[in-house]
Backbone bond lengths (Angstrom), bond angles and torsions (degrees), N, CA, C in turn:
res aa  C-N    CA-C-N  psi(-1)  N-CA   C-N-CA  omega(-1)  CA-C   N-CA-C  phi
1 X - - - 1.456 - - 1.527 109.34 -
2 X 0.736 119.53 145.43 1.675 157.68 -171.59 1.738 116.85 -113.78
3 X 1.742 101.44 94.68 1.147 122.40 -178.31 1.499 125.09 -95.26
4 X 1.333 142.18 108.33 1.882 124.83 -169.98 1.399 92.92 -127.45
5 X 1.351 112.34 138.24 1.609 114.58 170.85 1.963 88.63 -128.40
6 X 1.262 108.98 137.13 1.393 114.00 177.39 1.122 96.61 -136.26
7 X 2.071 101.71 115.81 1.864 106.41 166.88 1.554 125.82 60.14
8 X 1.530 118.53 30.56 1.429 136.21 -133.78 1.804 93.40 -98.44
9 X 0.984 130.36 123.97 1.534 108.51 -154.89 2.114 94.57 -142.37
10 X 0.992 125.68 138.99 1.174 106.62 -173.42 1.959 90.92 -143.15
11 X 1.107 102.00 133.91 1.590 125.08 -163.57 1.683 107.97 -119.61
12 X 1.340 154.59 100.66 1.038 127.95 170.35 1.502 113.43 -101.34
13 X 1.544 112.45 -176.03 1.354 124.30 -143.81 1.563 109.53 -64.60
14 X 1.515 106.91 -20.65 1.615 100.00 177.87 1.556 111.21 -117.32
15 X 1.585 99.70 51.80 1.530 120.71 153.47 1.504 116.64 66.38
16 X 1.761 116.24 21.00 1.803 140.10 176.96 1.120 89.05 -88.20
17 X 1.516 105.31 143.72 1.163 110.60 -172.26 1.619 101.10 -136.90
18 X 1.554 108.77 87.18 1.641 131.28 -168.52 1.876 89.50 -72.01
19 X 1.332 124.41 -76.67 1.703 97.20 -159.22 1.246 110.37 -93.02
20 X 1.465 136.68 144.56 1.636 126.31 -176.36 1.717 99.13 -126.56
21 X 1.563 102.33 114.26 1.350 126.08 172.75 1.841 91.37 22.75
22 X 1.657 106.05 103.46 1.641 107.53 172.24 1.787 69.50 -126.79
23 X 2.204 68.57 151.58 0.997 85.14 -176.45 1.692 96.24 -142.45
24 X 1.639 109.29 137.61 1.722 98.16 -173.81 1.195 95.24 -168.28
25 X 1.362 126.99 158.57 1.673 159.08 164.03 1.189 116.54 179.12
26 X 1.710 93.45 134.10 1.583 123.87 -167.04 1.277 102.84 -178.86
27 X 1.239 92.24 143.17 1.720 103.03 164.39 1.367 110.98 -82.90
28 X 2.168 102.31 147.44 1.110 81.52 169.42 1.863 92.29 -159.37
29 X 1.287 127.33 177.21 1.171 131.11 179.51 2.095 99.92 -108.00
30 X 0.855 97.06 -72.17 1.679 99.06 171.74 1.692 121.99 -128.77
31 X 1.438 101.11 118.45 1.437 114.33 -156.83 1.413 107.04 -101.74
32 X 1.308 128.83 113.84 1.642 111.22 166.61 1.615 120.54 -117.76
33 X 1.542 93.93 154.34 1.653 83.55 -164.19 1.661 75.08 -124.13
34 X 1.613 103.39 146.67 1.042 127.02 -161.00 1.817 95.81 -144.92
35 X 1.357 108.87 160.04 1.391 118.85 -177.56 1.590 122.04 146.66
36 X 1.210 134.72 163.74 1.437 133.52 -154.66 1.732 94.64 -81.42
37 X 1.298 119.64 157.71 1.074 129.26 -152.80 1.784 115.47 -83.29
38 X 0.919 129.92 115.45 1.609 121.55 -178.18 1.791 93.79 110.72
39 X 1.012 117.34 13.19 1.801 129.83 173.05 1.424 110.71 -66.40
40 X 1.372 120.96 -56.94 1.674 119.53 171.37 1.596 92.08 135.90
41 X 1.679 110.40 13.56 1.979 102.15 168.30 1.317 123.13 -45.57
42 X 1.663 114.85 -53.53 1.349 104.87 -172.94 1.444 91.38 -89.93
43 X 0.775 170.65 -129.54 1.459 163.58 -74.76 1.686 104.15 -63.17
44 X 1.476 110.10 -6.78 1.887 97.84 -175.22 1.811 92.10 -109.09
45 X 1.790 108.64 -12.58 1.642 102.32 -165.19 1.850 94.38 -94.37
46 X 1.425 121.09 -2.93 1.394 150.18 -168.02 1.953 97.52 -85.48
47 X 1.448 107.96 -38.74 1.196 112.06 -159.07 1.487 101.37 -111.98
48 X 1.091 101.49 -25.87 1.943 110.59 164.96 1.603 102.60 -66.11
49 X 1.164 127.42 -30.16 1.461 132.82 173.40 1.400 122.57 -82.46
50 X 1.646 94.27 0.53 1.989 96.24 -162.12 1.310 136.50 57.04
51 X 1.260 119.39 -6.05 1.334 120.58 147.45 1.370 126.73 -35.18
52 X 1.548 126.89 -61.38 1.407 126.10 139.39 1.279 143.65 -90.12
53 X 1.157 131.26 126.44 1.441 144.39 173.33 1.554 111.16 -60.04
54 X 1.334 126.25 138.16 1.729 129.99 179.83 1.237 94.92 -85.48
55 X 1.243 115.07 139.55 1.477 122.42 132.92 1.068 129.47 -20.89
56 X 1.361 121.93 -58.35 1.477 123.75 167.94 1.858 102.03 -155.97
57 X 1.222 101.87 179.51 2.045 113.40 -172.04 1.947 95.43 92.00
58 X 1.088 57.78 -175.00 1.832 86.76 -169.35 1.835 106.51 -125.58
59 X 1.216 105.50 146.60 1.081 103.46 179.80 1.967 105.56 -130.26
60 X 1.260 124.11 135.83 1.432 118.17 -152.80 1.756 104.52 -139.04
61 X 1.018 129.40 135.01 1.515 136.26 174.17 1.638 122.38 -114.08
62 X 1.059 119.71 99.20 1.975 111.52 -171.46 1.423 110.82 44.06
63 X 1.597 118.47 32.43 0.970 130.12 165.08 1.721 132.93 80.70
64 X 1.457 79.51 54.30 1.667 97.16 -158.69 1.649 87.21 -144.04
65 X 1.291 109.93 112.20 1.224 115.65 -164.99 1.723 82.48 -99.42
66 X 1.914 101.34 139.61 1.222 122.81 156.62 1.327 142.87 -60.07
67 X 1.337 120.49 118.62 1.756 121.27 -176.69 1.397 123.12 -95.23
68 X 1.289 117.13 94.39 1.190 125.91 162.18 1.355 138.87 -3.97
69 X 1.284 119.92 -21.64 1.331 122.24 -140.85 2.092 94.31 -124.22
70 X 1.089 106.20 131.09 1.933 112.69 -179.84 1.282 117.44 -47.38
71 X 1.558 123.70 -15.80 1.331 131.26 160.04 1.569 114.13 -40.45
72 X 1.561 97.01 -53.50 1.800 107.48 -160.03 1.271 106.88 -106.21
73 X 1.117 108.57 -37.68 1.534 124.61 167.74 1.434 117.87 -35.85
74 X 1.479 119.99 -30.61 1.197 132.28 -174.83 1.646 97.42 -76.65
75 X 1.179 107.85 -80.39 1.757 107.73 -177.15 1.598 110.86 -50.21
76 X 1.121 133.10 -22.12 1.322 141.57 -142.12 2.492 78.60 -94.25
77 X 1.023 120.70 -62.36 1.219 145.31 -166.02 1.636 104.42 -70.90
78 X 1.231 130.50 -1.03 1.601 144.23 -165.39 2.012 92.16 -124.70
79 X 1.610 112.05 -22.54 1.270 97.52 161.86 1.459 128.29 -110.92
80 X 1.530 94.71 32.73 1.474 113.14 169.91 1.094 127.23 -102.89
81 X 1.442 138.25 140.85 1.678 107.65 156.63 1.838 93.42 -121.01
82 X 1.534 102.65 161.15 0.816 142.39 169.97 1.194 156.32 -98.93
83 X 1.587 145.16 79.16 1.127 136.22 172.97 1.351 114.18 -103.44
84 X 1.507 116.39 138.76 1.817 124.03 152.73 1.103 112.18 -129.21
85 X 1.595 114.28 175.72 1.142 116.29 -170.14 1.284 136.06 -65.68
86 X 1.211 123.91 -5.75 1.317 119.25 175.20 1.845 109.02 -105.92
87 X 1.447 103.92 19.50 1.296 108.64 134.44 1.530 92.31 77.88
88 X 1.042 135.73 -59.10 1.624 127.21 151.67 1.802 98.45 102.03
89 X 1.196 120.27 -0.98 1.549 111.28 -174.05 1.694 113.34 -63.45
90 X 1.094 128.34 172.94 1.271 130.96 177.50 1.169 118.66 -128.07
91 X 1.994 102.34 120.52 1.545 96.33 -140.64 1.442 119.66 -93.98
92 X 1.570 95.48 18.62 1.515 106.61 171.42 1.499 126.56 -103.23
93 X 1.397 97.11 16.66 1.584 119.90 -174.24 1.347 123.14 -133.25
94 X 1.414 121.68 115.93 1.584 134.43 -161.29 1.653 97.36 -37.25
95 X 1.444 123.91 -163.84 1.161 124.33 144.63 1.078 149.62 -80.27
96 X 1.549 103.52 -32.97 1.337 116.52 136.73 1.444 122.09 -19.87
97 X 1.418 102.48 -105.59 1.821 113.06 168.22 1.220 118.86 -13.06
98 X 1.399 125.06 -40.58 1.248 123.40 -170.13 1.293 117.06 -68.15
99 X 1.409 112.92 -35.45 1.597 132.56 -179.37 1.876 98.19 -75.21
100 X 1.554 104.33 -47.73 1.585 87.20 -168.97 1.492 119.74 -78.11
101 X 1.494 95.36 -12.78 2.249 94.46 -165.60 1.376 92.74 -74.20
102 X 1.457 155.16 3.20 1.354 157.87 -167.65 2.093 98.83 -92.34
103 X 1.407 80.46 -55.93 1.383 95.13 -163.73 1.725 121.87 -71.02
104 X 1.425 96.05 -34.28 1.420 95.55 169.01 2.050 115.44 -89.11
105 X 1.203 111.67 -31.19 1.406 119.72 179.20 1.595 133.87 -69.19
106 X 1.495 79.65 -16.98 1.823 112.67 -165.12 1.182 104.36 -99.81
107 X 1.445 114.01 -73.96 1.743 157.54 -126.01 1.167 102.03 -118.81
108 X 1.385 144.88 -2.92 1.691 165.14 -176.80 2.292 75.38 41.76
109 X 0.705 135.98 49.14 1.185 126.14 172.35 2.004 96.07 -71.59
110 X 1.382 124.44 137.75 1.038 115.00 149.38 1.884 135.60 -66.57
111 X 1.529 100.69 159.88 1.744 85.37 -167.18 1.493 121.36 -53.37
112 X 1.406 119.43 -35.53 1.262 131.23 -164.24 1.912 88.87 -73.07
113 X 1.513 105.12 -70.66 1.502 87.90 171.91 1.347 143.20 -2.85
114 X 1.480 85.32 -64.98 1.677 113.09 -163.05 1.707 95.21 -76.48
115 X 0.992 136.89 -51.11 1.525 147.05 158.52 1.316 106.65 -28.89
116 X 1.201 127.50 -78.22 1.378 135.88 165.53 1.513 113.40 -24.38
117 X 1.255 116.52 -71.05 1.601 123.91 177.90 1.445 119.57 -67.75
118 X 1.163 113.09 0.64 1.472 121.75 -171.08 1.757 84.73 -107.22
119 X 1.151 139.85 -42.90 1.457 132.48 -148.14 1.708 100.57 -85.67
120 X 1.607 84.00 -47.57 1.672 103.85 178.64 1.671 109.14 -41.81
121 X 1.311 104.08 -59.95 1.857 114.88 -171.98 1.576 97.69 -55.67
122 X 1.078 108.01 -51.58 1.848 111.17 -145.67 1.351 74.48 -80.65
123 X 1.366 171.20 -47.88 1.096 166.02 173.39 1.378 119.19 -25.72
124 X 1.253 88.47 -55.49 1.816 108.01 -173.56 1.384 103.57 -80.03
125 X 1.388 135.29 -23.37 1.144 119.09 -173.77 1.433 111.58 -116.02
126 X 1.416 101.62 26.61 1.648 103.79 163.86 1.787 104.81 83.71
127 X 1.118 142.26 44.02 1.073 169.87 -157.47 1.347 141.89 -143.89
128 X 1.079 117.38 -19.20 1.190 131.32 173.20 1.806 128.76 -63.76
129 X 1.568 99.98 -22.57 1.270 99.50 179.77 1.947 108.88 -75.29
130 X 1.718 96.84 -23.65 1.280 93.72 -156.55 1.968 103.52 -107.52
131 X 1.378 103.88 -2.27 1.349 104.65 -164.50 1.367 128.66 -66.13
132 X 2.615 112.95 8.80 1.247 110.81 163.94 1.895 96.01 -97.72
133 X 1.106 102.99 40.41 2.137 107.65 171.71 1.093 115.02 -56.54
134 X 0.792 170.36 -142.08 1.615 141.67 -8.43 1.501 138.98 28.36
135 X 1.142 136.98 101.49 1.677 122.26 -162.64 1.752 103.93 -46.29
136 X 1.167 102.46 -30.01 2.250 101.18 174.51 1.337 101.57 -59.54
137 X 1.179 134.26 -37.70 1.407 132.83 -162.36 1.448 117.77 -76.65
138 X 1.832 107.18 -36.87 1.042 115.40 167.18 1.420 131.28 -78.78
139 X 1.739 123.11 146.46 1.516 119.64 158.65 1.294 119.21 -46.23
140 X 1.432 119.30 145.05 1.745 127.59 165.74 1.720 107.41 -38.19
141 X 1.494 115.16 -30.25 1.594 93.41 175.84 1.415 103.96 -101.33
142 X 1.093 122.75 -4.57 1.738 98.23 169.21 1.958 106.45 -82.67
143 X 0.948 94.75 -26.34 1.585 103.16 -173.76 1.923 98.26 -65.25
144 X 1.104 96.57 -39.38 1.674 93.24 -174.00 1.941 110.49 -72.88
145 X 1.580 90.58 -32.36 1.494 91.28 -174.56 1.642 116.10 -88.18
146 X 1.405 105.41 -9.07 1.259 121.42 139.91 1.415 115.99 -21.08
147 X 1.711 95.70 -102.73 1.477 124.27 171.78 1.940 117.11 -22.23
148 X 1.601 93.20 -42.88 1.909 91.56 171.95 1.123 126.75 -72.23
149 X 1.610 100.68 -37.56 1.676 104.54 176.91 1.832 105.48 -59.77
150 X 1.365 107.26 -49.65 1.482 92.38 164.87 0.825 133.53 -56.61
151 X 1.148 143.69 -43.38 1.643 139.68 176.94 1.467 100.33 -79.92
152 X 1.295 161.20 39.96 1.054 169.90 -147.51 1.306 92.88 -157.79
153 X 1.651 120.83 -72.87 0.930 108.07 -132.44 1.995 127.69 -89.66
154 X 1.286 103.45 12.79 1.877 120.28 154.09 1.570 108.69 -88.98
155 X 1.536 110.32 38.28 1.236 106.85 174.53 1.985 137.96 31.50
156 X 1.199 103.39 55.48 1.530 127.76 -145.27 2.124 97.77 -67.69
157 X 1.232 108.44 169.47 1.039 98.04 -171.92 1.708 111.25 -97.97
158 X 1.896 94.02 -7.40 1.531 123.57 -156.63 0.976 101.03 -147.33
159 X 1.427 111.86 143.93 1.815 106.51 175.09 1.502 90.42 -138.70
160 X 1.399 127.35 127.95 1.454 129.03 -178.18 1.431 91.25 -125.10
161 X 1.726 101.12 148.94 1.504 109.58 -178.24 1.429 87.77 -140.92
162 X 1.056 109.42 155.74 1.657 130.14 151.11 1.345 133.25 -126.08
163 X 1.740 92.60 98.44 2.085 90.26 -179.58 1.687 96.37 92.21
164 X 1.253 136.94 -0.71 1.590 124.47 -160.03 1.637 117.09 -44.29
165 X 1.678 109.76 -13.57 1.615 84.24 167.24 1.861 107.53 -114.71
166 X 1.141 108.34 26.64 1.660 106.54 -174.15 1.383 101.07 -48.57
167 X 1.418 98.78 146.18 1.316 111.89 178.54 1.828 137.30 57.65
168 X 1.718 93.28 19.69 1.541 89.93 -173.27 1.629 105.17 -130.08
169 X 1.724 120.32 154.57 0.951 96.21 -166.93 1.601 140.99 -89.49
170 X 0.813 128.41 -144.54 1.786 108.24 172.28 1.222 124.74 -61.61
171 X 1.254 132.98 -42.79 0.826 139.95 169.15 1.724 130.64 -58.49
172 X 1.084 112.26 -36.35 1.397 140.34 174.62 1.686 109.77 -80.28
173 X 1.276 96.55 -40.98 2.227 120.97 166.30 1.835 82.37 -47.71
174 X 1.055 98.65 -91.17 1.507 109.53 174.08 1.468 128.39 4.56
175 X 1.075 92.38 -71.01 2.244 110.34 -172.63 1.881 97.43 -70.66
176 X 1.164 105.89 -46.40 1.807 114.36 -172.28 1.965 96.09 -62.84
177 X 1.286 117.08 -53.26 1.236 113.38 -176.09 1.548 115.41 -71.17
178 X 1.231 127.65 -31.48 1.651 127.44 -173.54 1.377 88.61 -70.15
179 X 1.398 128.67 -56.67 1.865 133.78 -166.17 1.679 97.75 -51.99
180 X 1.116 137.93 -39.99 1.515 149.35 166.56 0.914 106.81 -61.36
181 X 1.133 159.81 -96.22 1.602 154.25 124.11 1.267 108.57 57.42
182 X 1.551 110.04 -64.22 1.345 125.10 -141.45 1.277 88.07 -95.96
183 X 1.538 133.70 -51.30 1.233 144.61 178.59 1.664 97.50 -59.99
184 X 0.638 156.66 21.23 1.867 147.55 -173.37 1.648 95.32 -138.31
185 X 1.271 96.46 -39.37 2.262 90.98 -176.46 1.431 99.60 -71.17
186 X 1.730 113.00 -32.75 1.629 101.95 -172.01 1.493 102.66 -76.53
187 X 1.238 134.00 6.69 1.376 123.66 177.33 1.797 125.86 121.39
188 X 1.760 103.00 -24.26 1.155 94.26 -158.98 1.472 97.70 -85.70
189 X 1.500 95.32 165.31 1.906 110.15 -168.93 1.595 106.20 -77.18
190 X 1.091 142.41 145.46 0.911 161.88 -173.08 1.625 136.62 -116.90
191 X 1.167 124.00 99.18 1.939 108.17 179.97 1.364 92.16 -120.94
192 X 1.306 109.07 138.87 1.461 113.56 156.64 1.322 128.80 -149.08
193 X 1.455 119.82 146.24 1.706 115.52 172.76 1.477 81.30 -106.80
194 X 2.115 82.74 138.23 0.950 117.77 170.59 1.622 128.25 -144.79
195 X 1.289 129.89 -171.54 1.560 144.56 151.38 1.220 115.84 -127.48
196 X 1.430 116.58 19.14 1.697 115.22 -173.58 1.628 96.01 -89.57
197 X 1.211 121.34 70.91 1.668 105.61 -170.18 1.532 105.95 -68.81
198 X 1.348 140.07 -25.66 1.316 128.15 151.92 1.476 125.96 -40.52
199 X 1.360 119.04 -50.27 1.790 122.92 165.29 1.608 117.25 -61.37
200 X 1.711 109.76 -37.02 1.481 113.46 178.45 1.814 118.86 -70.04
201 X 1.431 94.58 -16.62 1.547 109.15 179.40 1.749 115.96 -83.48
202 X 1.963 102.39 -42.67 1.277 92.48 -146.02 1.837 91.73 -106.55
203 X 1.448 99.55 -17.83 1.764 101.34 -170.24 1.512 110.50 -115.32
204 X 0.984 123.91 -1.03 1.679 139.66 169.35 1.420 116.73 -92.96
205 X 1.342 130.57 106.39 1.219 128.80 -171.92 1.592 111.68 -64.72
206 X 1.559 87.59 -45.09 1.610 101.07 -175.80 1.392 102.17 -106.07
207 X 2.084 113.01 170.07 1.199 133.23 -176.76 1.210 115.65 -143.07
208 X 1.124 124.42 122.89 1.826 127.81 171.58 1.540 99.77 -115.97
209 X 1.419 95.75 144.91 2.069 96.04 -173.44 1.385 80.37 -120.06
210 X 1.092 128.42 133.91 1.905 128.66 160.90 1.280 112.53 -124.57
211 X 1.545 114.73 146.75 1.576 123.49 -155.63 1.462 109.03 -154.73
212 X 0.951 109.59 109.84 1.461 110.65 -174.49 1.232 115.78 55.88
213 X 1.334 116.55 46.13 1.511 114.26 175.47 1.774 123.14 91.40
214 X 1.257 91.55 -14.52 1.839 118.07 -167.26 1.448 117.38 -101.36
215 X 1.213 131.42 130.84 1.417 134.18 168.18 1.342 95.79 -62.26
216 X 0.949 125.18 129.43 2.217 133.53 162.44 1.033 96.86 -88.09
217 X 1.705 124.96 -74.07 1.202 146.98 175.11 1.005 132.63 -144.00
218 X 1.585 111.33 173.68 1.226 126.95 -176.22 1.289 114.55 -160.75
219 X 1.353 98.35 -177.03 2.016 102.92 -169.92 1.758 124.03 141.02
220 X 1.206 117.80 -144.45 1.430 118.72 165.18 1.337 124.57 -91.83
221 X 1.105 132.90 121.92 1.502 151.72 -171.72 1.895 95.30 -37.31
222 X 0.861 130.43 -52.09 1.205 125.67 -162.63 1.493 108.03 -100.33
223 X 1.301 132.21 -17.13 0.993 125.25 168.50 1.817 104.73 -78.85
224 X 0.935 126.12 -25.91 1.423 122.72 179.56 1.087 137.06 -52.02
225 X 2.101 84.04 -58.58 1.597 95.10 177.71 1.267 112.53 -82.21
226 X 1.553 129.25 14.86 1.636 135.26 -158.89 2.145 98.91 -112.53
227 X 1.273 80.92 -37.77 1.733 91.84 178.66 1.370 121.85 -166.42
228 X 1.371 107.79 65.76 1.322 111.50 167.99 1.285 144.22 -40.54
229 X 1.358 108.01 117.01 1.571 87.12 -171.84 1.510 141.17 -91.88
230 X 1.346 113.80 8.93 1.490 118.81 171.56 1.348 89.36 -107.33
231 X 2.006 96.81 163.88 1.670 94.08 165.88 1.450 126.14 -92.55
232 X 1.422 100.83 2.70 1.333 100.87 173.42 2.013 122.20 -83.67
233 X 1.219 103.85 -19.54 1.434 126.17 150.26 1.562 114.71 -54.24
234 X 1.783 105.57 -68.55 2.036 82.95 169.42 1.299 122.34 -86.90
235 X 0.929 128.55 15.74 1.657 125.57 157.53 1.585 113.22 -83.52
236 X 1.330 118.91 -10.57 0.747 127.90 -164.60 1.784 110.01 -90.20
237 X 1.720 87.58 -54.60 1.637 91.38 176.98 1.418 117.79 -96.87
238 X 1.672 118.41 -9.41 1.460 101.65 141.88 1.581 147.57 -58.52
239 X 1.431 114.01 -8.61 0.899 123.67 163.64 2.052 126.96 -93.88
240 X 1.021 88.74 -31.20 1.800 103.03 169.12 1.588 102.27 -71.87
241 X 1.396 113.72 -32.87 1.214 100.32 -166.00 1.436 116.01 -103.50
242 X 1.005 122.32 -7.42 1.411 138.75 -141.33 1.961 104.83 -82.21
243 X 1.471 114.17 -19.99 1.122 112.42 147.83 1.470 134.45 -113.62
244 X 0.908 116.12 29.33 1.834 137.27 164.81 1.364 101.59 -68.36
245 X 1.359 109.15 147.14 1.330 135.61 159.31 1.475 137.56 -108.53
């Protein structure tokens, strides 16, 4: 997939000015944008989802420039999926349910359908024992891998996450990142903000660093973190990294 943002600028109502004219195209299979916190990551991976509209730029996909407007926005957002960090499940709905009320309400999927594709996912991702839960019942990584199988499962053309293992622990970091992994070798496209600089290095082809609202850089995932070329890039990952092993 084939990503272009031209002059992409995002302004909100009390005159902050989160994205400043980014500008980018590249192909890529799984993209992570990484950068110090309060930078404008999710608010540009927010607007890659259409949730927010720019101020001004264009935003473009394999060459299908994006329309602003709730008309298109609607279909445009049904070939997305979605995870953030607060995981988004509904906590009055098994795990199961959670995967199917998308599919039939959304997705005109029929029930049996939607049943079917709901058993299938949660199957595959190690879920199945627990998928009549409750999101309370479940750990932070089944709850998250939850959340993927849902957004996975209308077969999306994009899957954007924000933060997908915030707040969980290594081990649980673990199960959320291999399920990503696994989803990126089978093909599907990938954006994510993150702090996994091990996943942004080894499973992200591409890299965007954003800083105060600003593209610094960009490029190939491994050339970045290998020799960065601004210094605000290695100050950046000497400090994220600096107690890793």
């Amino acid at each position: 997939m084939r990503i272009e943002l031209a002059e992409v600028t995002k302004v909100f109502a009390d005159g902050k000015k989160v994205l400043d004219n980014i500008c980018y195209g590249e192909k890529f299979n799984a993209l992570a944008i990484i950068g110090p916190s309060g930078g404008g990551k999710s608010t540009l991976l927010r607007l890659l989802g259409g949730l927010l509209s720019p101020t001004a730029g264009e935003v473009s996909f394999d060459g299908s420039k994006v329309s602003f407007d709730e008309k298109h926005l609607i279909q445009y957002r049904r070939k997305i999926g979605f995870v953030f960090q607060a995981k988004g499940l509904f906590n009055h709905l098994t795990a199961r349910q959670n995967v199917i009320l998308p599919l039939v309400n959304v997705h005109g999927y029929t029930k049996t359908d939607a049943e079917t594709a709901a058993d299938n996912l949660l199957g595959r991702f190690g879920l199945s024992a627990d998928k009549h839960k409750f999101p309370h019942e479940l750990s932070g990584g089944q709850q998250q891998r939850v959340a993927i199988a849902r957004a996975v499962a209308v077969k999306p053309k994009l899957l954007l996450l924000d933060e997908p293992t915030s707040a969980l622990d290594p081990e649980l970091t673990g199960e959320v990142l291999d399920m990503l992994n696994e989803l990126r070798n089978e093909g599907l496209n990938i954006i994510l903000v993150t702090h996994e600089m091990g996943f942004a290095k080894k499973a992200c082809d591409k890299l965007m660093f954003i800083v105060n609202g600003k593209l610094a850089e960009y490029g190939d995932s491994e050339k970045l973190f290998t020799r960065p070329g601004t210094a605000e890039l290695a100050v950046f990952l000497s400090k994220v990294l600096e107690w890793s092993t």
